[in-house]
C-alpha positions as CSV (number, residue, x, y, z in Angstrom):
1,X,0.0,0.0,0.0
2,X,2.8,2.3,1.0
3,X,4.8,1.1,-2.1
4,X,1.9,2.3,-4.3
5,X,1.4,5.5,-2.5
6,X,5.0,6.2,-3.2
7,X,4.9,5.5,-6.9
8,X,2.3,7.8,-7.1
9,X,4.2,10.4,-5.8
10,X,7.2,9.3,-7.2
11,X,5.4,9.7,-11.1
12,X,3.9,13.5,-9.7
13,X,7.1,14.9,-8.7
14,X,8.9,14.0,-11.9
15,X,5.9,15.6,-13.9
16,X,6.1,18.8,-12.0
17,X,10.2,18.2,-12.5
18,X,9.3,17.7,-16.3
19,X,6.8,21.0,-16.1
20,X,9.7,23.2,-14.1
21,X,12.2,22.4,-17.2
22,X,9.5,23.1,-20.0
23,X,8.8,26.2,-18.1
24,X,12.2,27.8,-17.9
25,X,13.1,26.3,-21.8
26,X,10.2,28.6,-22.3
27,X,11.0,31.8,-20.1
28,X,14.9,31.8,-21.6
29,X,13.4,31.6,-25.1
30,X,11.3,34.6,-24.7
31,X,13.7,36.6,-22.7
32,X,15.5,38.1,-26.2
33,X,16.6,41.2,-24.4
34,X,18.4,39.6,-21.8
35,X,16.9,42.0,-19.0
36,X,18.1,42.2,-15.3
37,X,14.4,40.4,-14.6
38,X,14.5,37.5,-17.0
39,X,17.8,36.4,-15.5
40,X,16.2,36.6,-12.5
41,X,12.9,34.6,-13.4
42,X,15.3,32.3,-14.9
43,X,17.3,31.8,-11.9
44,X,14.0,31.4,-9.6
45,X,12.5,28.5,-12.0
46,X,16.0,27.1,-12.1
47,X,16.0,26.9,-8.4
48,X,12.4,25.3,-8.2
49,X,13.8,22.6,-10.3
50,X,16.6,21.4,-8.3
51,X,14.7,21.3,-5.2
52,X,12.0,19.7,-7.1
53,X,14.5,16.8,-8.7
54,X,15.9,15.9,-5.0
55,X,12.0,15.2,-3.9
56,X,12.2,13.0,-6.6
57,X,15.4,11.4,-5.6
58,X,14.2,11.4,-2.3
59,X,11.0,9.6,-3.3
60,X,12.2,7.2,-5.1
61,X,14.9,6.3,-2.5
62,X,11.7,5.7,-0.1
63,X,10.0,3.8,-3.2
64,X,12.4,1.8,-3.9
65,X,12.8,0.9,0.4
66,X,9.1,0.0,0.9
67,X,8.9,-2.2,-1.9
68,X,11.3,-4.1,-1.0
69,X,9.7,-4.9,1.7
């Protein structure tokens, strides 16, 4: 039960991982000027996605440990 709880999750956060990537692909595309602000919004998503990619790591660590089980 746990197991498939974590898979779950697991399959969210690397969707919303997925998402963050597409997001900031997008924002550095559109940022032609190369203001002061789009480096900034760049640098936020950026940071969004790391922490989101260690959840993921994190999750599938704990995954991997309950199904095992």
């Amino acid at each position: 039960m746990l197991a498939n709880i974590l898979f779950f999750s697991v399959i969210l956060s690397g969707l919303a991982t997925l998402g963050m990537l597409f997001a900031g692909l997008i924002s550095m595309s559109r940022n032609v000027e190369s203001s002061v602000e789009g480096g900034r919004r760049s640098n936020r998503l950026m940071g969004w996605r790391v922490r989101l990619q260690f959840l993921t790591i994190v999750l599938i660590l704990l995954w991997y440990l309950a199904s095992r089980s």
